[in-house]
C-alpha positions in Angstrom: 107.7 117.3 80.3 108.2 114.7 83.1 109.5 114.8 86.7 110.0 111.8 89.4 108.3 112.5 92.6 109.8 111.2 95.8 106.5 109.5 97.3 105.2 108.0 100.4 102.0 107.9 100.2 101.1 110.5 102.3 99.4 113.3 101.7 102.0 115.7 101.4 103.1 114.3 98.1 100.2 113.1 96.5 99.5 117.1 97.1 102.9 117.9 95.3 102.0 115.5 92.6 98.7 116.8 91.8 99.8 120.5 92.1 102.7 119.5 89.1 100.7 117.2 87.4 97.9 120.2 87.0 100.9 122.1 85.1 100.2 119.2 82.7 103.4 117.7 83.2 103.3 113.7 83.3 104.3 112.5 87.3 106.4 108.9 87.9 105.7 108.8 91.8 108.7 106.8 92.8 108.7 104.4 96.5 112.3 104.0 97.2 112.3 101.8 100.0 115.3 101.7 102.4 113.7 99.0 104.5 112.6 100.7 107.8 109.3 101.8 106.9 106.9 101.3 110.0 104.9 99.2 107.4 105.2 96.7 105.1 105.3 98.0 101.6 101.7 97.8 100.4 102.1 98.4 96.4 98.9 98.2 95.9 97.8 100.5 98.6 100.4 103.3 97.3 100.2 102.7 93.4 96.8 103.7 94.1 97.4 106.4 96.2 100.0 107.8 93.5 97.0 107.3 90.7 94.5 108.9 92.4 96.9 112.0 92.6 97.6 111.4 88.8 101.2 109.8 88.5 102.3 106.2 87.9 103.8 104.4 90.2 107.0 102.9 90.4 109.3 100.7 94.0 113.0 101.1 93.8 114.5 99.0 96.0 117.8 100.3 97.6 118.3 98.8 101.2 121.7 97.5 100.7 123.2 101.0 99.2 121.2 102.6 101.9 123.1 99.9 105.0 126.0 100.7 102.9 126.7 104.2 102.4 124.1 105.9 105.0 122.6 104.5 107.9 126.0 104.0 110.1 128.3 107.4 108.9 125.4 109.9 108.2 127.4 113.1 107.9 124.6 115.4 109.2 124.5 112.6 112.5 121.4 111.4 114.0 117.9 112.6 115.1 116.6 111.5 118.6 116.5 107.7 117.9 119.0 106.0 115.0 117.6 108.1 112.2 119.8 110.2 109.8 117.1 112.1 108.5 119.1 114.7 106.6 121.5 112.1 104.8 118.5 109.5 104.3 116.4 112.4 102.5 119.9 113.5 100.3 120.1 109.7 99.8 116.6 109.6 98.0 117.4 112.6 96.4 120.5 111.5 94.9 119.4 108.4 93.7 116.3 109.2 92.2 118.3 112.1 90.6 120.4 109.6 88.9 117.2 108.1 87.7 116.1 110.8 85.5 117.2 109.9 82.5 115.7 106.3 83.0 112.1 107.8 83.3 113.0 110.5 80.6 112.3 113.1 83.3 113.6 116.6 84.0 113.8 117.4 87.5 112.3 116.0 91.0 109.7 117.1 93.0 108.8 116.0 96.9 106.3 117.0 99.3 108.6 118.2 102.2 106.8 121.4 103.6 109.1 123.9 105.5 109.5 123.6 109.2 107.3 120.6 109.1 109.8 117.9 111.0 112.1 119.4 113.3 115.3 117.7 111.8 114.8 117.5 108.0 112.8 120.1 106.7 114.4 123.1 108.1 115.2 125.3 105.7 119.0 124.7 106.5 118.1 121.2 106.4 117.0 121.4 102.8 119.8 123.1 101.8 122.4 120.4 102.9 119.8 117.8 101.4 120.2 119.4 98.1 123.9 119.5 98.7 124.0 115.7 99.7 122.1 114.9 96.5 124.3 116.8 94.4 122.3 119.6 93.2 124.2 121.9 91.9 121.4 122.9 89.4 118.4 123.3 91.9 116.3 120.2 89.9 114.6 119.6 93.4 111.2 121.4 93.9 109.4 121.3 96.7 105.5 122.3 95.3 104.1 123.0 98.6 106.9 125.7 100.1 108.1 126.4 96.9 107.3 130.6 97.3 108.9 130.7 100.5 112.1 128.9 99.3 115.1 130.4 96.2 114.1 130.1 92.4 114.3 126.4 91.0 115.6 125.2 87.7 112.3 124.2 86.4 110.2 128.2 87.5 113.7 129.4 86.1 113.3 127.6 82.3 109.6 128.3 83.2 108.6 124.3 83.1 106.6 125.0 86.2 104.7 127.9 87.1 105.7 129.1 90.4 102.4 131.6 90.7 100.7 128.0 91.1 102.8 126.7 93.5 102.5 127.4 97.6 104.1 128.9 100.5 102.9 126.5 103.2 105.3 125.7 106.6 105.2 124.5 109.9 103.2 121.3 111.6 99.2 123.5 110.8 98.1 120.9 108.3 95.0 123.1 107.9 95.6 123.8 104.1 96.6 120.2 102.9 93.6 118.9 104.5 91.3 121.6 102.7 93.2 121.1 99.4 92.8 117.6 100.0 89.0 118.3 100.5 88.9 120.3 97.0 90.8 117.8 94.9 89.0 114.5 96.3 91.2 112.7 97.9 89.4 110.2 100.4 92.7 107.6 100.7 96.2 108.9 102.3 98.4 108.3 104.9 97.3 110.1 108.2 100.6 112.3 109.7 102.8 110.5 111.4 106.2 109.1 111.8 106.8 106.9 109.2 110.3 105.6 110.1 111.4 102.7 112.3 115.1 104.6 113.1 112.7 107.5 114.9 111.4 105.0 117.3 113.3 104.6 120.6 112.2 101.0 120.6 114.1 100.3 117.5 116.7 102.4 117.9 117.9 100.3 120.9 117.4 97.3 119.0 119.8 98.8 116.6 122.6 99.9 119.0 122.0 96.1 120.8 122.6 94.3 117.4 125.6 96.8 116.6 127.2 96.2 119.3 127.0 92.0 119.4 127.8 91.0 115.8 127.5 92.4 112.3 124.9 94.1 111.0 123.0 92.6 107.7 120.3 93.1 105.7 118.6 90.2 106.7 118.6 91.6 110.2 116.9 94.4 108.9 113.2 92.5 108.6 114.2 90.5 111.8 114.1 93.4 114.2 110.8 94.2 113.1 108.9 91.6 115.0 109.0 89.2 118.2 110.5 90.0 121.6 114.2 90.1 121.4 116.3 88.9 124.2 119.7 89.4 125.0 120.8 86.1 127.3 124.1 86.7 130.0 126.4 85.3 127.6 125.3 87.1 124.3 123.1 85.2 122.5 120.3 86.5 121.2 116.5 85.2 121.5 113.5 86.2 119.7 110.3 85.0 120.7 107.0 85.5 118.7 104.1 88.0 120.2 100.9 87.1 118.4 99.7 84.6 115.8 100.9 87.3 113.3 103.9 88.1 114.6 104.7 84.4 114.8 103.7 83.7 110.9 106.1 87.2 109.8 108.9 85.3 111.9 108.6 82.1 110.8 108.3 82.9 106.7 112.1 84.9 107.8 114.3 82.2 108.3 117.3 83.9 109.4 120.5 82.3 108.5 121.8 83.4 111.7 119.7 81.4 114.3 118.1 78.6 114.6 114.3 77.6 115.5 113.4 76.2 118.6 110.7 73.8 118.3 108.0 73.2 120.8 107.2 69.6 122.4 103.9 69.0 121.1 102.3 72.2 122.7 101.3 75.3 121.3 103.4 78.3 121.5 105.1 81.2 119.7 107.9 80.9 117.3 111.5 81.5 119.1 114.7 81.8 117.3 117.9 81.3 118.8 121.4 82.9 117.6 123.5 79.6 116.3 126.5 80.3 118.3 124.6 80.2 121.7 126.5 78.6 124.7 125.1 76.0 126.7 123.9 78.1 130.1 122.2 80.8 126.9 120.5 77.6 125.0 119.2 76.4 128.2 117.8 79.6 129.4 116.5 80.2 125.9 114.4 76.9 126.2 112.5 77.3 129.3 112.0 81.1 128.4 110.4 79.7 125.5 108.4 76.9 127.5 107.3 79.7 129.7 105.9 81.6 126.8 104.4 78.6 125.4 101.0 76.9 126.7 102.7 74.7 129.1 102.2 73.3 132.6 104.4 75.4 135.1 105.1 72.1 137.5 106.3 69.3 133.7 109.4 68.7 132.7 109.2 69.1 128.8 111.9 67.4 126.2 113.0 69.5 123.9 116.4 69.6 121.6 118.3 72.2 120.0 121.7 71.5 117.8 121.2 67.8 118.0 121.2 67.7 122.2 118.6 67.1 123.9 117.5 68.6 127.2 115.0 68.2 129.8 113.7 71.2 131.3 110.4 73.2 133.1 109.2 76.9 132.1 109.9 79.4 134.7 107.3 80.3 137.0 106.0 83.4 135.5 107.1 85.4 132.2 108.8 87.7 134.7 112.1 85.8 134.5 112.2 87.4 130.9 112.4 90.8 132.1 116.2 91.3 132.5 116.8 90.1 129.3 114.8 92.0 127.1 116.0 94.7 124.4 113.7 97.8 124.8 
């Protein structure tokens, strides 16, 4: 007997996993990653996460069905920032359902605990999860609620043993951390929101993007770093924050903009939208220059589509301010 287990390294479902896999039924602990994780995917940070609860690990990549057929017509709308929690969860369901037969596994398990987020683990909320995911025969089990929710397919056939199961809900995270404490786990993601589309920042990078030009995948990693600017006639500027920030910016490459390079000084990386108009390039510049490690009182060449253009920083970093995209 096998099941998939919806995983994100937390400890919510490594908790599920080791409940299941205690049952002595084998675990795939499956990372589907939509591409707004507040991280960067760390395989080897959540393949060992996944082990130490005793499943394999496997990524499924899915962040062009999820721009596709979720993010902007969830039925179930939107939570406080640009996050469909309800579809996104019946997403993952769904496709990780069609995914059993893959992995020769017979149902799914998750570690959603009841009444733990306010939007998606209601327990109406589960209820139109499972009916987004198309589970008409109740192959979702949720280990750590499971007594306090209806009869599954697997406690039904008696694959799984519901006595062994829990009743947890709510945000006390008392009893995970002392099964934690009795099962050894020292490595798992600490509570907390795990979602880019929750955070207002984002979310209003989103809605700025939406509203200026098509929405890609490629500007899915781009929002994730750099200041973003939106100039008076619609161009869009991003300008690098930290050594860090710079280096995730520059390895992008966006197809859509263009770099600006620096005249021999040092300074963040800044990319331009290729359609910018003149008054928006030249702005751009000298909010870059400003940025950059520059003298306030020089007049710096610099070039940008093939003209050149002689200009000095602003003042202070101040003149940013009505531009930016919070």
């Amino acid at each position: 007997m096998k099941a998939l287990a919806l995983f994100s390294g937390g400890l919510d479902s490594m908790l599920a996993i080791r409940l299941i896999k205690d049952q002595n039924i084998e675990v795939v602990a499956l990372y589907i990653d939509v591409g707004f994780g507040a991280k960067e995917v760390d395989r080897a940070l959540l393949e060992s996460r996944a082990n130490e609860a005793g499943a394999s690990f496997e990524v499924v990549e899915l962040k062009k069905e999820y721009l596709d057929s979720v993010l902007f017509n969830p039925k179930y709308g939107y939570g406080k920032g640009f996050n469909p929690c309800i579809d996104c969860h019946g997403f993952m369901f769904r496709m990780a359902k069609e995914l059993l037969p893959k992995y020769g596994a017979s149902f799914l398990i998750t570690g959603e605990v009841v009444g733990q987020r306010p939007m998606s683990q209601r327990a109406i909320a589960l209820k139109q999860v499972s009916k987004l995911a198309n589970d008409e025969d109740g192959l979702i089990l949720r280990p750590l609620s499971a007594k306090l929710l209806e009869l599954t397919l697997p406690e039904k056939l008696g694959w799984v043993d519901r006595e062994k199961l829990l009743d947890i809900s709510g945000r006390n995270r008392k009893v995970q951390l002392k099964l934690a404490k009795e099962f050894g786990f020292k490595d798992y993601e600490s509570p907390s929101g795990g979602c880019l589309l929750t955070l207002s920042s984002f979310s209003n990078r989103m809605k700025d993007s939406l509203k200026h030009e098509k929405f890609t995948l490629e500007d899915i990693e781009l929002l994730k770093f750099g200041r973003h600017l939106r100039l008076p006639n619609g161009a869009k500027l991003i300008i690098g924050k930290n050594e860090e920030d710079n280096a995730s910016l520059r390895a992008l490459n966006p197809s859509k903009y263009m770099i600006i390079e620096l005249p021999n000084i040092i300074g963040p990386v800044a990319y331009l939208h290729h359609l910018s108009t003149k008054e928006d390039t030249i702005l751009a510049l000298r909010l870059v220059l400003t940025y950059a490690k520059s003298q306030k009182d020089k007049e710096y060449e610099m070039s940008f589509k093939d003209e050149m253009f002689y200009l000095k920083p602003f003042e202070s970093k101040d003149a940013a301010k009505p531009y930016f995209v919070n």
